[in-house]
C-alpha positions, -999 to +999 in steps of 0.1 A: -545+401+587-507+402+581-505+438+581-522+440+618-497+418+632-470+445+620-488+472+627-494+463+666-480+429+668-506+412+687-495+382+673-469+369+654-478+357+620-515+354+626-516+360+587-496+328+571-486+337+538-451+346+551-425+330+573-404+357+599-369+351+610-370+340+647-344+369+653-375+391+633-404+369+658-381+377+687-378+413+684-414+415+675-424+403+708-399+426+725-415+457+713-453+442+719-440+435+752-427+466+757-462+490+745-485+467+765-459+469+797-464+511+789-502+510+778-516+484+805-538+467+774-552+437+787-549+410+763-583+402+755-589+438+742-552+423+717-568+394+709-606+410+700-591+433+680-580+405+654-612+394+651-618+427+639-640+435+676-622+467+679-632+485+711-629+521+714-607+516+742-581+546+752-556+519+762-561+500+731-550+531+711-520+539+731-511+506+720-514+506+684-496+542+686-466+520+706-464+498+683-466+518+649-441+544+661-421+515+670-422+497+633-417+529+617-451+535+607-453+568+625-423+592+635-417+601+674-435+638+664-465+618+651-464+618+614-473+591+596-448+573+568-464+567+539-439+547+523-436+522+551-471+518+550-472+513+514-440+485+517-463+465+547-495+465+527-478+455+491-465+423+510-504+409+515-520+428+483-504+423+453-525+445+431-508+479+436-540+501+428-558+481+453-528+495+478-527+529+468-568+531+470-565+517+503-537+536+516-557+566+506-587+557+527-571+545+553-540+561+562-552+592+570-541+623+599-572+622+626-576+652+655-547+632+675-515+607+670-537+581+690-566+587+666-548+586+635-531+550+640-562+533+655-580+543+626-556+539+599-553+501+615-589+497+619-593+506+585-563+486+565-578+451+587-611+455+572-604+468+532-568+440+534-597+411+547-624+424+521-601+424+494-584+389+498-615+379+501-624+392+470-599+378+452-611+343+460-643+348+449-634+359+416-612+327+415-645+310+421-664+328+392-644+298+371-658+273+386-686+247+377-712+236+403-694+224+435-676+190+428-674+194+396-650+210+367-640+245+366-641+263+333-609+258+329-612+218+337-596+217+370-612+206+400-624+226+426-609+203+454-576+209+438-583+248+440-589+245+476-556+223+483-540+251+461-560+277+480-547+265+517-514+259+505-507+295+495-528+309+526-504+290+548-476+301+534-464+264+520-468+278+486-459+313+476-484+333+453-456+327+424-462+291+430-427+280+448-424+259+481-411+276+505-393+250+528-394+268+558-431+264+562-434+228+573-403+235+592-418+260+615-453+240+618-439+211+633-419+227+656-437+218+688-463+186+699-483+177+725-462+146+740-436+120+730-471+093+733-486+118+705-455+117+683-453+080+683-490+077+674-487+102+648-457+083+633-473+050+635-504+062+615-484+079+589-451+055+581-467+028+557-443+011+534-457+019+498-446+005+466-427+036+457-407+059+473-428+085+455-458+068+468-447+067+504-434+104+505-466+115+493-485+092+521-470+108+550-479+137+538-513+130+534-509+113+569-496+136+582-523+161+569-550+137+590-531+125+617-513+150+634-534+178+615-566+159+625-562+182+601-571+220+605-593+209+628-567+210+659-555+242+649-591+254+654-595+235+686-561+257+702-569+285+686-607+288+703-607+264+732-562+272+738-560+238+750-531+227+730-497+242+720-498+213+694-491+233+661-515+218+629-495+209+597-510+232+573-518+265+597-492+281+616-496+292+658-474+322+657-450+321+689-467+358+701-509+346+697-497+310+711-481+328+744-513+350+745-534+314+739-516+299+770-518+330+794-557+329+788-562+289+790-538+289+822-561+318+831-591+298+828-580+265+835-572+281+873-606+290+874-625+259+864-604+235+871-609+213+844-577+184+842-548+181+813-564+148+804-600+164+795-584+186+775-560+166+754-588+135+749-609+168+735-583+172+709-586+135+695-624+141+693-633+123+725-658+155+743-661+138+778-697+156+789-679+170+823-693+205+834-655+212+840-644+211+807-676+228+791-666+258+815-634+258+804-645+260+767-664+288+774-642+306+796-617+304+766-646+315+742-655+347+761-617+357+761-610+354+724-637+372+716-662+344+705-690+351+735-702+384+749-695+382+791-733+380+787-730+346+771-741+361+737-726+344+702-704+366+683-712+350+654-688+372+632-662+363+659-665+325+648-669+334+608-633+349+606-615+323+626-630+290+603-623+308+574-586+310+582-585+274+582-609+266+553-601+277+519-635+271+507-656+303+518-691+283+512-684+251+530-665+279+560-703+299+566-721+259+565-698+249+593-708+280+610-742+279+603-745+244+614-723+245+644-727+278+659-759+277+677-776+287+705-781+264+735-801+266+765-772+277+784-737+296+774-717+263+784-737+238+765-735+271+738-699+270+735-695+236+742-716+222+713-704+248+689-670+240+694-674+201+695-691+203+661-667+224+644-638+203+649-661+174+640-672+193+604-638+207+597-620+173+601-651+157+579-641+185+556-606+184+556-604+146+554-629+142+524-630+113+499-613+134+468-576+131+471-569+152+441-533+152+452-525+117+451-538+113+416-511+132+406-476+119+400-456+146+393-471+160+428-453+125+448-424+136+431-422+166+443-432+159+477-407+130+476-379+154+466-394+179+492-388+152+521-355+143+507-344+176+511-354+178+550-340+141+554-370+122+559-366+094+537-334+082+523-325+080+488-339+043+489-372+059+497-369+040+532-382+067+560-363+072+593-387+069+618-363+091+643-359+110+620-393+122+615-396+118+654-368+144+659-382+164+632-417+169+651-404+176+685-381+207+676-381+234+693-373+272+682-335+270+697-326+233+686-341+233+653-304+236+635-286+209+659-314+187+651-314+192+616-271+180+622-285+151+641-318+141+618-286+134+592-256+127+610-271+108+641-303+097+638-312+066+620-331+035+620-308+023+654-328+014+691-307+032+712-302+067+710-263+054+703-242+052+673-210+040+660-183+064+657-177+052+624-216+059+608-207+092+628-176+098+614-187+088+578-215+111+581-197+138+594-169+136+562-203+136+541-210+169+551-176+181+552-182+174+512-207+199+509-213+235+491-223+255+516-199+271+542-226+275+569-232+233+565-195+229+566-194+248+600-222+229+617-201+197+611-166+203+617-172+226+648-171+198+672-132+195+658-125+234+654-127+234+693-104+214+699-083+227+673-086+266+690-079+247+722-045+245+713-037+280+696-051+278+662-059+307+642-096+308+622-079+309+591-056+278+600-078+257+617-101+260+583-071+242+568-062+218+592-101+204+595-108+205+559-073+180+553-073+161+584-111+151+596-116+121+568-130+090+571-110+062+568-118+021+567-121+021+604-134+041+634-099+037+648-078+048+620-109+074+608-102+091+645-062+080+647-056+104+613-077+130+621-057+139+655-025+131+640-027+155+609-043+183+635-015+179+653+006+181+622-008+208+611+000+230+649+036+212+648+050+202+612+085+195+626+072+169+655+050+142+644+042+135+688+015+111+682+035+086+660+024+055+646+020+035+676-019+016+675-019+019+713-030+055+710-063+044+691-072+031+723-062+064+742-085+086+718-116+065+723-108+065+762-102+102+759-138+106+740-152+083+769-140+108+793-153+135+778-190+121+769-194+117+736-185+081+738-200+049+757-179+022+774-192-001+742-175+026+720-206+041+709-211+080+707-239+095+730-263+117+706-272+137+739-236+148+747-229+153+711-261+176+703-252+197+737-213+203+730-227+211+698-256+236+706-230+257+726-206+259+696-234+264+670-239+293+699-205+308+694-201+304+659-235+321+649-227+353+674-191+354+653-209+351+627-233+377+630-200+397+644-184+391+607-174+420+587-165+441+617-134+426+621-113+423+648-135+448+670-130+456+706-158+443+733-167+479+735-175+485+695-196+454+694-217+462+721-216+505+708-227+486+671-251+460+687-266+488+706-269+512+672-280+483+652-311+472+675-320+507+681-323+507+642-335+480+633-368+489+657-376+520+635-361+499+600-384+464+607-354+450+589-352+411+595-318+400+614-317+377+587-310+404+557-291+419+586-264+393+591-265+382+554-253+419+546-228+414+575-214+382+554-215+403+521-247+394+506-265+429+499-300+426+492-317+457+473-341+459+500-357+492+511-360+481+547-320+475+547-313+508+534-332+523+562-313+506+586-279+515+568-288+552+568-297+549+604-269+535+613-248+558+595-264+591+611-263+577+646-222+569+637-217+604+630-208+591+591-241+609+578-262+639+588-303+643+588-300+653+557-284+623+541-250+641+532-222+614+539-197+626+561-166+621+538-142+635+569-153+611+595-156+586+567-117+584+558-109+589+595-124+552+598-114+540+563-081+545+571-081+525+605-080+492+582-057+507+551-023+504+545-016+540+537-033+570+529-029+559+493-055+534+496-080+550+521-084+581+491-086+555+466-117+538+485-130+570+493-135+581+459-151+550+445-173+548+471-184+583+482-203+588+454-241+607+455-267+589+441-305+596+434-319+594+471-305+600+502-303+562+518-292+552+482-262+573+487-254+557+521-266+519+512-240+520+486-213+538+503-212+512+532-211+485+506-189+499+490-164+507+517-173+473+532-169+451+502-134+467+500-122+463+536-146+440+557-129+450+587-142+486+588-167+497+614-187+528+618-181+528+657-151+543+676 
């Protein structure tokens, strides 16, 4: 299912056994956008299509055509890549003879361009869902009678927990966490009123901190996941945007969800109320809501316009949120059954499904919790995302904050989840649990931490005429806590303004000023008349220079460019990265120095080089124009020869030999840039 989602994304990670970059989500929607502005698809022919309904609809085909030329599956002259193919399919099949067999089944020239890409789509759906599906079932051959021990001794339970926690991406298939995962999944609830009642349900105190990690997670997994079951319930019925804990809503399908439930809900009627009481399990019998439920249906594909079941419809989306492939076709033979009518149809299937997954999901065996080495983990796990403290104690607002994320506040939160919020009744701290918090991270590894912390000082410090390179200084010597707020805040503007003046020390010693810096941080917001600091002023100074210093940031290694070459290299870049499907992530990271040996990269490099003028169809390099721009940021011509010839240098392949010239020439002088 991955592999649809690039090929025509329909919707975002559909598949969840990867995490995207939201720069990657972003520019994924763009180009969707984009082919269905041009093709006119409607969405329900999008959304059919990944329940493997495809229609043989002329529209429909433009579209996938849109879309693959877009991702580089196809060239503008309509031939197909192989090797891009081959890249997307190897990230959802492992087995690399099951790739080749199906790229040479699938991916194969038709009569027309349109033709071609619809089938080869078509085809890579069905053998990529066939296959994983495959490979469970030959997990299963190890098993004993259901309940019971495997060959190997394990239990079947625990292969399903495993099984889900690798299909939803929380697991990779090596068997590491991938932190991101929960990250993304609780990125968006219902209501505050939900939160609280979520919260209140999973923070128990337990005798351990081990023990009460691992029992929010298994609250969680009920509560707020009711568990599965709710991402079932928005992902037929669209009546939620609440995402489920172990199943991710990709932005793109939940923004196609909510066009058709606003669709619907225009058309029957049916209130907010209905539907949210639907997703704690309380059906009210109104003819409203069973409208509603089928209106939704017949849009994603679930019901014919005739009121017909599309019983395959239904197998494919229970089995993305049950591991267990036997107790996925009970629930569907049990629940999805015809009625005397298409409402009481729908309306009975879908109430019965969300009543036998949550039965499911929430059965007696907690395999997990048996295990102590699996707390630890999961206590280490919440540690690491700042749940609970090293006590074990869990911050409620924390775990609030954490829940009600959204996409463009997730990295102030995850400041304020630290730094801000705590245990407190008001949504007000002291400067000094601020300013003790903020030194805390200021002792950290990691640069990008480092900036997310002192940026609230670094503007004031470039207020005044610092330089990047000073103000670094001045911060890292000047913003520590001391045994008071006062003198914590007194030293810090003293030394900054030692550091921009070492002859004049204007502040002086007098005690008086403490006063006139806490009346100067009233004035500006970020502190009360009690002497508190407002978390809402704090978080919104800091989203706009978080702003700024991620688009310097993703500016880095270009130097001191004109306005011009940015936006001439932005322009490049995105036009690139289009025909690449390089993540912005590997993008910026390469930007900061970090090279990754990734083929998508290299693609972008050598893309970027030809449409620079620094390399020609062919893949030569273009050493002229090369040392014209070299020696822009060189002393002499000394140097600029002496970085040309260690970093001009052929290698086996074409975007080998310009991947490792620009990293080359960049490593060497970070300031060069392929634009005039």
């Amino acid at each position: 299912m991955k592999f649809l989602c690039y090929l025509t994304t329909l919707s975002l990670l559909v598949a969840v056994q990867s995490i995207i970059t939201e720069e990657d989500a972003i520019e994924r929607h763009k180009i969707q956008e984009k082919c269905q502005n041009e093709t006119g698809v409607s969405d329900k022919l999008l959304s059919k299509s990944l329940n493997r309904q495809w229609e043989d609809d002329p529209k429909l085909k433009q579209q996938v055509l849109c879309v693959s030329k877009k991702r580089g599956l196809m060239t503008e002259s309509g031939e197909l890549v192989f090797d891009v193919w081959r890249s997307q399919l190897k990230e959802v099949i492992t087995n690399d003879e099951e790739v080749e067999k199906i790229i040479n089944e699938c991916v194969v020239k038709k009569d027309t361009p349109e033709e071609t890409t619809f089938n080869a789509v078509k085809c890579v759906q069905k053998k990529t869902f066939f296959a994983r599906s495959h490979g469970r079932k030959d997990t299963e051959k190890g098993q004993g009678q259901e309940g019971g021990q495997g060959a190997d001794g394990s239990d079947p339970r625990m292969i399903d927990e495993a099984r889900n926690s690798v299909k939803t991406g929380v697991t990779a298939e090596a068997g590491d966490a991938n932190m991101e995962v929960p990250k993304a999944q609780l990125k968006r609830v219902a209501s505050g009123e939900e939160v609280d009642k979520i919260v209140q349900n999973c923070v128990v105190k337990k005798a351990t901190p081990e023990d009460r990690a691992y029992d929010i997670f298994r609250s969680l997994d009920v509560s707020n996941n009711t568990n599965k079951m709710k991402f079932l319930l928005c992902y037929l019925t669209s009546v939620t945007l609440l995402v489920a804990v172990q199943t991710i809503t990709p932005e793109e399908d939940a923004k196609v969800i909510h066009k058709i439930q606003a669709k619907c809900q225009n058309e029957t009627g049916v209130s907010d109320e209905l539907l949210t009481k639907s997703l704690n399990r309380q059906w009210e019998d109104d003819p409203k809501l069973k409208q509603q439920v089928l209106c939704v249906s017949k849009e994603r594909g679930l019901v014919t316009e005739s009121g017909e079941l599309v019983v395959d419809a239904w197998r494919t989306t229970v089995a993305k949120v049950i591991a267990n492939d036997k107790e996925a076709e009970k629930i569907v033979n049990e629940c999805v059954v015809k009625k005397d009518t298409p409402e009481e149809t729908t309306f009975n299937a879908m109430k019965c499904a969300q009543k036998q997954i949550f039965a499911y999901s929430n059965g007696e065996s907690d395999v997990l919790g048996k295990d102590p080495k699996m707390k630890k983990h999961i206590f280490h796990f919440q540690r690491k995302t700042a749940l609970p403290t090293e006590a074990g104690i869990t911050s409620i607002k924390v775990l609030k904050t954490n829940m009600k994320q959204m996409v463009h506040d997730e990295q102030v939160d995850k400041m304020v989840q630290e730094c801000v919020v705590k245990n407190a009744p008001e949504d007000t701290l002291t400067v000094h649990e601020i300013f003790k918090c903020l030194h805390h991270r200021q002792e950290r590894k990691s640069s990008y931490e480092r900036w997310l912390v002192l940026d609230v000082w670094r503007s004031w410090v470039k207020k005044v005429g610092a330089k990047h390179e000073e103000d670094v200084k001045i911060l890292n010597e000047c913003v520590v806590k001391k045994d008071t707020p006062e003198e914590t805040m007194f030293n810090a503007f003293k030394h900054k303004n030692n550091g921009l003046n070492k002859e004049s020390d204007v502040l002086g010693e007098d005690p008086k000023l403490n006063k006139h810096i806490f009346h100067h941080q009233r004035k500006t917001g970020l502190a009360t008349e009690a002497g508190n600091t407002s978390i809402k002023v704090l978080k919104t100074n800091m989203k706009q220079m978080i702003g700024e210093r991620q688009r310097r940031s993703s500016q880095k290694g270009a130097g001191a460019l004109t306005e011009a070459q940015i936006e001439k290299l932005n322009k490049i870049s995105k036009k690139c990265q289009n025909e690449s499907g390089v993540s912005q992530e590997i993008i910026t990271k390469a930007r900061n120095g970090d090279w990754e040996d990734d083929p998508k990269l290299k693609r972008q490099v050598f893309c970027v080089a030809r449409n620079a003028g620094l390399a020609t169809e062919s893949g030569e390099v273009v050493v002229d124009v090369l040392r014209e721009k070299v020696r822009k940021v060189t002393d002499n011509d000394e140097e600029t020869e002496k970085i040309i010839n260690k970093c001009a240098v052929k290698r086996d392949t074409v975007e080998e030999t310009v991947f490792n010239t620009f990293k080359c020439v960049m490593k060497n002088k970070p300031k060069f840039s392929p634009v005039d």
